[in-house]
C-alpha positions in Angstrom: -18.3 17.7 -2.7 -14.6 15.6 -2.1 -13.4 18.2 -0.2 -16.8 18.3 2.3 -16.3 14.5 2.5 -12.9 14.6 3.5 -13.3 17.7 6.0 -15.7 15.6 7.2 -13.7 12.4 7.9 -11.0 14.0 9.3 -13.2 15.8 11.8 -14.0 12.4 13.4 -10.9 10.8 13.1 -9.6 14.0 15.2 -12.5 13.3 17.4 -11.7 9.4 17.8 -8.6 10.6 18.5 -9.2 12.5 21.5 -11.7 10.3 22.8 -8.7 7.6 22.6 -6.8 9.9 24.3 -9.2 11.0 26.7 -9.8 6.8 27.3 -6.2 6.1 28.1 -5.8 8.5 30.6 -9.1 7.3 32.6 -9.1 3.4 31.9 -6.4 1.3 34.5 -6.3 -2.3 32.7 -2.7 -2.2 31.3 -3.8 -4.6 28.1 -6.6 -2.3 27.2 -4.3 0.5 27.4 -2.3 -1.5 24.2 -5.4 -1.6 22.5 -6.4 2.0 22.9 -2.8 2.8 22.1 -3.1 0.6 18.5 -6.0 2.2 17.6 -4.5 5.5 18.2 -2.1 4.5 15.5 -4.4 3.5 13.2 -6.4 6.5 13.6 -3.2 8.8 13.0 -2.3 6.8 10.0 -5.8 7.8 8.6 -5.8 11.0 9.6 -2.0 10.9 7.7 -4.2 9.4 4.5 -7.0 12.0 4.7 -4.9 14.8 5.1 -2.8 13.4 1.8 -6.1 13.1 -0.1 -7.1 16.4 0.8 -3.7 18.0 -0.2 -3.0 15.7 -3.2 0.2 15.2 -1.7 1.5 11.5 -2.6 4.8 11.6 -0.2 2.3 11.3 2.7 0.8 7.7 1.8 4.6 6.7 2.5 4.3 8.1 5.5 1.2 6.6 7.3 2.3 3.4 6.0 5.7 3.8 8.3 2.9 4.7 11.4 1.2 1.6 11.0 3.7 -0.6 11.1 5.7 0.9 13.4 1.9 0.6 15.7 1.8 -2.9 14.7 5.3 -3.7 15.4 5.1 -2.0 18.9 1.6 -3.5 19.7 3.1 -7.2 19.4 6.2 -6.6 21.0 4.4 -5.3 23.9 1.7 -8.0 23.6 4.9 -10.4 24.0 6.3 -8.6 27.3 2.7 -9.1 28.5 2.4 -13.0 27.8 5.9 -13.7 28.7 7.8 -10.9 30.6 10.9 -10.8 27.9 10.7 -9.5 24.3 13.7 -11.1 23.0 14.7 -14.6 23.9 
């Protein structure tokens, strides 16, 4: 019954996926584009997860942790270009 669950998660993280993908191409607001890109990284760092819990795999947890911070850190850096045209002052 686990395994439908997770088959089942993973299909619509996949599908939020590609509908994030499918957004960033069509949507011309470069902020919004940072947002779609974020949650892009948040939805590869679950699919990362899922795919772990599905395997039993621990090395992988490691692994989407790395994603979201390296999503975070890049969502705030850019954020900080936005506001003020410079990342390091």
């Amino acid at each position: 019954m686990l395994g439908y669950a997770l088959s089942f998660a993973i299909g619509c993280f996949g599908l939020a996926l590609l509908l994030n993908l499918l957004r960033l191409f069509t949507i011309k607001n470069l902020v919004d584009r940072v947002l779609v890109v974020d949650t892009m990284a948040v939805n590869v760092a679950a699919l990362v997860i899922l795919a772990a819990a599905q395997s039993g795999s621990a090395l992988s947890f490691e692994a989407a942790v790395l994603i979201a911070m390296t999503g975070f850190v890049s969502t705030m850096a850019f954020c900080k270009y936005l506001l003020r045209g410079s990342i390091i002052e």
